[in-house]
C-alpha positions as CSV (number, residue, x, y, z in Angstrom):
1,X,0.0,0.0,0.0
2,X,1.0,3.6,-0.4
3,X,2.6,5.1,2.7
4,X,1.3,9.0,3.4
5,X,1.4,9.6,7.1
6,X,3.7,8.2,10.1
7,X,0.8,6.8,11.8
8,X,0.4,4.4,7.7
9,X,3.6,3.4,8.1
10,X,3.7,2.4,11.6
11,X,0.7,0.6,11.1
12,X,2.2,-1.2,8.1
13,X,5.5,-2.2,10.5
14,X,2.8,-3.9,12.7
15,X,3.3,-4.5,16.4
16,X,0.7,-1.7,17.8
17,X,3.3,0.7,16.9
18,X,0.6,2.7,15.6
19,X,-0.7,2.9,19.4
20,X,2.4,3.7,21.3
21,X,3.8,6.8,19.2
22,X,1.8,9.9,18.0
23,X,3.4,11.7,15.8
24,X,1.7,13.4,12.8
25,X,4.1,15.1,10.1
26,X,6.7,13.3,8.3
27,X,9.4,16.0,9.1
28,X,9.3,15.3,13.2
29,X,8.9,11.2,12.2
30,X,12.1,11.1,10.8
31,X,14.2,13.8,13.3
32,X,12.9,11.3,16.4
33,X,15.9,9.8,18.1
34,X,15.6,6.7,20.7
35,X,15.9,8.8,23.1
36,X,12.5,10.1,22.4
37,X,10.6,7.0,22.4
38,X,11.9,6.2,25.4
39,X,10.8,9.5,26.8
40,X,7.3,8.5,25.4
41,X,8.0,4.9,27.6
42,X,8.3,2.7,24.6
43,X,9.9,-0.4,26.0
44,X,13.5,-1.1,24.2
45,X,12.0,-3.9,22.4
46,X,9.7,-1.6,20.5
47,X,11.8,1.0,20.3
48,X,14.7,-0.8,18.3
49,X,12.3,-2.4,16.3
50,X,10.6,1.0,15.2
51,X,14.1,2.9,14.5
52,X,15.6,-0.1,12.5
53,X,12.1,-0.3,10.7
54,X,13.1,3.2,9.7
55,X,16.3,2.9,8.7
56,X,14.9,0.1,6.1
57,X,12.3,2.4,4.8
58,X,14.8,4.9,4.2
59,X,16.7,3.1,1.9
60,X,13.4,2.1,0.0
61,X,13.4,-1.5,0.9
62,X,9.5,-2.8,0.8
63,X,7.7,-2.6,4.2
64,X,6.3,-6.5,3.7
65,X,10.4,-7.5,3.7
66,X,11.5,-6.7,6.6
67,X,8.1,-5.9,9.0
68,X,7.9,-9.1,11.5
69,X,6.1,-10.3,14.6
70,X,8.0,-10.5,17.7
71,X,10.0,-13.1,18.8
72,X,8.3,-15.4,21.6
73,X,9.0,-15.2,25.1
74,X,11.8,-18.0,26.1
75,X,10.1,-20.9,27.7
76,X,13.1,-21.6,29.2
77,X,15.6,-19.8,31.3
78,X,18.9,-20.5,32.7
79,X,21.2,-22.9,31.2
80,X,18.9,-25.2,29.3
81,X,17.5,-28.6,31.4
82,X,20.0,-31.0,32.5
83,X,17.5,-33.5,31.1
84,X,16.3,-33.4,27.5
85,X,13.8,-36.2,26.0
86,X,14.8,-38.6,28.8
87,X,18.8,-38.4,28.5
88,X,20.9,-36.2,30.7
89,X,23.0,-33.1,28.8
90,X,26.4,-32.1,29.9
């Protein structure tokens, strides 16, 4: 789709982005730093994801190659089980 506003294009990048920042003209989009979002409480996660979404548009690659969901959460913390599928690891 065509990309006129900020708030288009962070709904194109996906991940609510559209909800968390408000701004409306192109000129302030582009001049926000990270420091900025985080002002606005954008956890980091977000935040690196919407300034290296950025940086992609910028040098005109096409929003549906690089926009992705999240990672999940790590089921597992620590090391990794001692015990895998019956047989002890390490």
């Amino acid at each position: 789709g065509k990309i006129t506003t900020p708030q288009d294009f962070l709904k194109a990048i996906g991940r609510n982005s559209e909800k968390r920042v408000s701004i409306d003209s192109w000129e302030a989009f582009w001049r926000t730093t990270g420091w900025e979002l985080k002002s606005a409480s954008i956890p980091v996660r977000d935040r690196r994801y919407i300034l290296w979404c950025m940086e992609k548009f910028r040098q005109d690659i096409p929003i549906e190659q690089f926009a992705h969901e999240p990672k999940p959460k790590k089921k597992i913390r620590g090391w990794g089980p001692a015990v895998q599928h019956g047989k002890r690891i390490r």
